[in-house]
N, C-alpha and C positions, 0 to 999 in steps of 0.2 A: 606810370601805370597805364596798362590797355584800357582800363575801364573807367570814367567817368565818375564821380560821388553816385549821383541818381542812377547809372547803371547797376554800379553795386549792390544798390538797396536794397534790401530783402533776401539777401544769399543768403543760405544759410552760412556759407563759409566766411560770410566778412560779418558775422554776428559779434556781439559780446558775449560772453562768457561769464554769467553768475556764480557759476562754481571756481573760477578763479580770478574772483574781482578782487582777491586782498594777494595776488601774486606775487608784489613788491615788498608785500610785509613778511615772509615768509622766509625761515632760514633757508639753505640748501635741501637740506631733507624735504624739505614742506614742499618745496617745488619741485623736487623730482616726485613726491606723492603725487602733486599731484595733475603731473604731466603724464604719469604712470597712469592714474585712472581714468583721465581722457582718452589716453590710448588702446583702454581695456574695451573700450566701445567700437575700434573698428574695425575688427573681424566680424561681429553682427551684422554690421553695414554693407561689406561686400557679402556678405551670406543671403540677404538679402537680395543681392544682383545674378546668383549662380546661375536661373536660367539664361542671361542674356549674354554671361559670359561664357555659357556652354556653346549657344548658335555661334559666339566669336570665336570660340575655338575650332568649333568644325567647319568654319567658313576660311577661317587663316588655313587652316591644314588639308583643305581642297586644294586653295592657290598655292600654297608651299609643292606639294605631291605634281600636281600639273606642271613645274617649274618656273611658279612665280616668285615674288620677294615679299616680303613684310616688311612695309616701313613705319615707325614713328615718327610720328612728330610733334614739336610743341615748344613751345618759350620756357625759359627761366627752370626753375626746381621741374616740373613736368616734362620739359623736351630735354631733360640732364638724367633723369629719369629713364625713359626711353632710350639714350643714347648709350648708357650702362645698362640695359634689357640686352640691347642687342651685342653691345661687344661682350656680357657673357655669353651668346651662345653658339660661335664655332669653340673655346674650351669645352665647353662643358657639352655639346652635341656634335660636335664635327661638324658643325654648317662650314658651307668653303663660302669665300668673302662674295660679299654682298646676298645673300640668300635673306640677311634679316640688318637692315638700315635704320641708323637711328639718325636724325637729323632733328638740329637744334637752332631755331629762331637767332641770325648774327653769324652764324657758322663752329666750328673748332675753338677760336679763341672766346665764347663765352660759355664756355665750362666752366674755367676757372674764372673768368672775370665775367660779372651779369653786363648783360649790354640790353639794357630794360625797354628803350623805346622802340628797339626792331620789332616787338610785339605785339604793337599797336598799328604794322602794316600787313593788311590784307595782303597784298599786291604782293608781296616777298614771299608770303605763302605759298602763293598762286605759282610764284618763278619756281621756288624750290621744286615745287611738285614736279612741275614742265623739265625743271634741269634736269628729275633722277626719269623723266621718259617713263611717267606713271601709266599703264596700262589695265584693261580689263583683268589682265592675268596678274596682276597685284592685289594686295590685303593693305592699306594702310589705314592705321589708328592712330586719328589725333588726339593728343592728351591736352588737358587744361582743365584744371584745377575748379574755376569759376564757370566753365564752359562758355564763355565768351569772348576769350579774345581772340582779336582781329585776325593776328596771324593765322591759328589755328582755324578758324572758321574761311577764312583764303583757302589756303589749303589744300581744305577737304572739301569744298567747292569745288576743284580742279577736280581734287582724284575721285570725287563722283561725277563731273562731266566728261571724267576718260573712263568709266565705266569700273574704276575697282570695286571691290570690295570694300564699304566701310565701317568704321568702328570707332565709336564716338567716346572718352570715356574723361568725365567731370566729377565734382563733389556737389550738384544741384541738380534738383529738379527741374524738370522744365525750360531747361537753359536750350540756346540760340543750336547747340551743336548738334543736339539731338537732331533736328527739321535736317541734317545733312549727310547726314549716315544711315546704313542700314542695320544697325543694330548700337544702341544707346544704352551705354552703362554709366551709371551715376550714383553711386556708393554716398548715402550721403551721412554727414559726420559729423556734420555740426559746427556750431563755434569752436575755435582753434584756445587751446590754451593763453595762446598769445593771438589776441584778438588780429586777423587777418592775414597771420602768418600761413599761409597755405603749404609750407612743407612742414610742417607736422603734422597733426593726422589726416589733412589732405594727401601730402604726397606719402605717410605710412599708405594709405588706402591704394591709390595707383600703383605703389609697389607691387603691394601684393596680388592685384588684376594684374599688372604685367605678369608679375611670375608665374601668374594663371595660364595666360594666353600663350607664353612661347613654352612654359614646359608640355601643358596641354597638347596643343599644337606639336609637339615632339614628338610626345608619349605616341600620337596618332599616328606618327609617320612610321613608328618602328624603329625610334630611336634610343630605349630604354627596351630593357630585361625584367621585368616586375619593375623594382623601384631603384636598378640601378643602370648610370651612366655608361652603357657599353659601346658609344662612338665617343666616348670621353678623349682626346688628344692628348699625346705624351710628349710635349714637349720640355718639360724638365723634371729634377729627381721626385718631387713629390706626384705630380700626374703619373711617372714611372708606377713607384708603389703604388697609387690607389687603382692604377688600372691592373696590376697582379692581383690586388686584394678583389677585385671585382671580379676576374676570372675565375680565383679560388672560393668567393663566394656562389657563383654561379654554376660551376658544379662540381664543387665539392672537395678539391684537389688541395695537399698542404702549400706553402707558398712556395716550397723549392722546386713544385711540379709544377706549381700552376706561372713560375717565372721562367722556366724552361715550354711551355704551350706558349705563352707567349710572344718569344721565342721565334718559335717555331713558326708562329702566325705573322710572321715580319711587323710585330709590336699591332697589330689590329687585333684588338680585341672580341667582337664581334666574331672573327673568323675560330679567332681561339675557344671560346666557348663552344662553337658550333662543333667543331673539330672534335672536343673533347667527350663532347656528352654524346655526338653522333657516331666516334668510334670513325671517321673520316681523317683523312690527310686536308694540310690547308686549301690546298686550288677546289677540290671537291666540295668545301663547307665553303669557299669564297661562290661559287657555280651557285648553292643552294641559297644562298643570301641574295644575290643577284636576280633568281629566279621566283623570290619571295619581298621584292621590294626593302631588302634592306633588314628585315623585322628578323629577329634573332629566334622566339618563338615559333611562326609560320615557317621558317626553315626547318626546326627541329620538329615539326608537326607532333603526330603523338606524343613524342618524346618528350614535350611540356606543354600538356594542358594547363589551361587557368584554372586557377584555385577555384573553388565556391566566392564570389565576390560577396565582400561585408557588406550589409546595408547602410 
């Protein structure tokens, strides 16, 4: 463990849990109830953090647009976390490699196997940062669950004395990570069904902040059409069809049109839409993408106004 007994004290995340002190007695049902109702608690939690996860979004999506990187980082379930944020998203937005780094306390081999005491060094934090050549023109966010350990607090010590961007995000108040970032998110959740196990509703919680941050951070750059993936990558049969199905949702074409636009658009999506709905050849809708930073809307200008936004 990073943490000490008397460190721990008081977290909320290494609490007992009253509501499931009889968890042992409990058939199966009983305790998927009532893991299920623990977990019914941690979307309030991060709802509670929206504004701070908003500034981290539009601070990641500054250094992303200027041509920085996103990295994460963090030990154990949190920097395994992080590490699958970032390899979803060149599929699922085209980022080309390294745009968004996920790096984990131990390296590659403790994904699947924990390597639990690299966690407790600072100093390895501090390297890692230095090795990926962390700059002012980065965004990194350290993840940890307790917001204390060592690693993670190394770290982001570095990459706020190289002047990135940071972002702090824990399941405590008042933890150590905060004092190191410029913007602190800490969803907090309580006692763990299983008393200090921090990937359950701790890391449900981080999840779903990360999925905040990098789609967010996307959606800003002009990587999404409304609510679909139109730099989505086709590299196999299923990406194939969902990227036709996105074309033919986007405007409006049946699929044996909208998989010949496709097509036509040498499999880029983006271009295909543009192309279709603009009544343009593809090099024309690729010029208008270009000259609109990528964003599929601001090329078609009038031609897709926003809806009236829901409140």
């Amino acid at each position: 463990m990073a943490d000490t007994t008397n460190e721990l004290a008081g977290l909320a995340t290494e609490g007992i849990n009253p509501a499931t002190a009889d968890l042992d007695c409990r058939d199966a049902l009983g305790i998927a109830a009532a893991m299920n109702a623990e977990d019914a608690t941690v979307a309030a939690a991060v709802a509670r953090e929206l504004p701070r996860i908003a500034r981290a979004i539009e601070g990641i999506a500054g250094r992303l647009r200027a041509g920085g990187r996103l990295v994460y980082l963090g030990a154990g379930t949190s920097g395994r976390l992080g590490v699958l944020d970032a390899a979803e998203c060149p599929p699922t937005f085209g980022t080309p490699p390294g745009m968004v780094v996920g790096v984990l306390a131990g390296g590659p081999d403790a994904v699947a196997r924990a390597a639990e005491g690299v966690e407790d060094d600072p100093e390895a934090g501090r390297a890692d940062v230095a090795r990926l050549g962390v700059s002012a023109a980065d965004a990194v966010v350290g993840i940890a669950a307790s917001g204390r350990t060592p690693y993670v607090l190394g770290a982001m010590a570095e990459a706020r004395a190289r002047g990135a961007f940071s972002v702090g995000l824990a399941c405590n108040a008042g933890a150590k990570l905060e004092a190191l970032v410029d913007v602190a998110i800490a969803p907090v959740v309580g006692p763990e069904a299983l008393a200090g196990s921090t990937r359950l509703k701790a890391g449900t919680a981080q999840k779903m902040v990360l999925n905040q941050l990098s789609t967010g951070a996307m959606v800003l750059l002009g990587k999404t059409y409304g609510n679909l993936m139109v730099d989505v990558q086709t590299g196999n049969a299923k990406l194939r069809r969902r990227a036709v199905g996105i074309v033919a949702a986007a405007t409006g074409l049946d699929a044996a049109a909208a998989t010949a636009a496709q097509a036509a658009a040498n499999a880029e999506t983006k271009t295909a839409i543009v192309a279709t709905v603009a009544g343009v050849d593809a090099d024309t809708a690729r010029h208008r993408l270009a000259g609109h930073g990528g964003s599929v809307r601001r090329a078609l200008g009038e031609a897709a106004p926003c809806p009236e936004t829901r409140p």
